[in-house]
N, C-alpha and C positions, 0 to 999 in steps of 0.2 A: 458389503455393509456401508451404507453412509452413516455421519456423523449427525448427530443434530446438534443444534449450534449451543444448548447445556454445554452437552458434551465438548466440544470444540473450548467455550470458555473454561471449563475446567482446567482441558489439556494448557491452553495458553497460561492460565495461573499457575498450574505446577510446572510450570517450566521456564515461567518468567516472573521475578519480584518484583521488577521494576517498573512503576507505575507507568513512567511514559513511555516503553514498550507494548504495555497493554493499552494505552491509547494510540497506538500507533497503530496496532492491531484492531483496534474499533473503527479507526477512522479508513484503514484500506478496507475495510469491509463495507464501509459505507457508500464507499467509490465504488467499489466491482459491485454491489448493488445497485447502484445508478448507471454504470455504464451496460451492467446485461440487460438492466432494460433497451439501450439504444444497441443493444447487437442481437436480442432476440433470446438471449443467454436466460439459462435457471438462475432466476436472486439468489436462492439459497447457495444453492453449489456454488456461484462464485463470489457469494457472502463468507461460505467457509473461504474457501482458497483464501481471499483478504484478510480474515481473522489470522489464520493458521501459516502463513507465508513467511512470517519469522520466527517460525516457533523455537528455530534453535539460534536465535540471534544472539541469546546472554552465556554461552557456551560457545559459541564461535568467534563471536567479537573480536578475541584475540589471536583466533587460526581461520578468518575469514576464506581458506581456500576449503574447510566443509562444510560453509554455510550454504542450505538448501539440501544441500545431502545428507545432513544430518538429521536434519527435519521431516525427510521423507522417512530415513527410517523411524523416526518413533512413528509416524503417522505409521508407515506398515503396521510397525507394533500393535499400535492401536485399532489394527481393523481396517482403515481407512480403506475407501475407494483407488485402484492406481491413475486414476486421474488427476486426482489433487494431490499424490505423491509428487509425480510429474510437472505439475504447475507449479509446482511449491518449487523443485528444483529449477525450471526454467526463471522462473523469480531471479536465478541468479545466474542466470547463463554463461556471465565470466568467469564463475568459480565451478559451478557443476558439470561442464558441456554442456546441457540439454540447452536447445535453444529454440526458443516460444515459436510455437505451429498454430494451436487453435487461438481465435479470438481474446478465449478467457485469460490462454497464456501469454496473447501479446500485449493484453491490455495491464494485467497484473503487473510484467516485468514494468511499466509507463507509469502508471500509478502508485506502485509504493512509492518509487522516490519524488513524484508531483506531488502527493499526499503531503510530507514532511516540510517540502519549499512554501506549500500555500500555507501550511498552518504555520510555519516561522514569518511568512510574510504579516498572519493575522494578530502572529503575540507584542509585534512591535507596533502597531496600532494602537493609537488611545481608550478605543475598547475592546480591544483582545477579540474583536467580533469579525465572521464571513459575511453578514449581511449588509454591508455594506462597501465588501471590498470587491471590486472592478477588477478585470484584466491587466489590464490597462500600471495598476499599482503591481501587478505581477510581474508583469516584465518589466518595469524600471528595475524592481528586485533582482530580475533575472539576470539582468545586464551587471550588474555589481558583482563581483568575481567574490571580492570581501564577504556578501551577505551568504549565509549558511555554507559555507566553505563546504561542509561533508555530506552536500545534495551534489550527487555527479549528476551534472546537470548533461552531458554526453549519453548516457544512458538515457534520460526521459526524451533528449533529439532524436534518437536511435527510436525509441518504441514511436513516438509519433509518426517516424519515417515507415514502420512497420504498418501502422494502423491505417497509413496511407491518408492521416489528418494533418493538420498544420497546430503546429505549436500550443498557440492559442484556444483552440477548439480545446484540446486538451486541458489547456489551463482554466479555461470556463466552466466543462463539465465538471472539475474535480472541486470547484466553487460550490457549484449546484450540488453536488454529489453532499459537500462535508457540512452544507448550514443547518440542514437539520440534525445533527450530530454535534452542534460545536460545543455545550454544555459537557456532553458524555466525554469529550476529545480534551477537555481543560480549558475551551476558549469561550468568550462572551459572558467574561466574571468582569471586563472593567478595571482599571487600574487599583 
């Protein structure tokens, strides 16, 4: 059984309160949407996988060595395909072992946490907006150790070395990926 993405937003609200959790989960969805386009991938499937990749993040938070595992099993619970069990744990390859094989899974692990760096980079802008932010503004960010301290930024090096892209190519798609989303995601309200 797959999920249809009702379903999937249900499961992310009953399992997380926290609004910028579930934007967080709109917007890696909007990425692995945009990125199965350029690898040939299902939108949908790895629309879920991006919804659902932290479904157990406000329970693990604190025992971050079952994040991903933990998510897989409600996802079993719930039916789910074991494909996006698996993605969902490879998401976290340092705590779960499993560690990303197919595309969707190498791209997932690269994207959540690119996801979080561009939209911190877009809230400190005068207008909260991606349509106007450059790479270019990304990586001055990237370079500042201070900016978003809790983006491992070694991880998204790592899945780009995976994807066999370079840094930037990444940081552009996840541009392209999150502007028509920045509303749903909190961003391009303006100060």
């Amino acid at each position: 059984m797959t999920l249809t993405r009702e379903q999937a937003l249900e499961l992310l609200a009953c399992h997380n309160d926290d609004e910028g959790h579930i934007r967080h989960g709109l917007a890696v969805e909007a990425a692995m949407r945009h990125f199965a386009s350029l690898y040939g991938g299902d939108a949908d499937d790895w629309g879920l996988a991006g919804l659902l990749h932290d479904l157990d993040w406000e329970k693990t938070e604190s025992d971050p060595a079952s994040h991903g595992t933990l998510s897989a099993a409600i996802l079993d619970e719930a039916g789910a395909p074991a494909w996006l069990s698996r993605a969902v744990k490879a998401h976290a390859a340092d705590m779960s072992g499993v560690q990303p094989e197919t595309d969707l899974e190498k791209v997932l692990f690269t994207v959540d946490e690119m996801t979080g760096f561009v939209t911190a980079v877009a809230l400190v802008r005068p207008g909260k907006s991606l349509q106007d932010l450059t790479v270019k503004s990304v990586k001055k960010k990237w370079k500042d150790k201070a900016f978003a301290r809790g983006v491992d930024r070694a991880i998204v090096a790592r899945g780009a070395e995976m994807l066999g892209k370079p840094l930037e190519w990444v940081m552009e798609e996840t541009i392209e990926a999150l502007r028509p989303v920045e509303r749903e995601i909190g961003l391009g309200e303006g100060d």
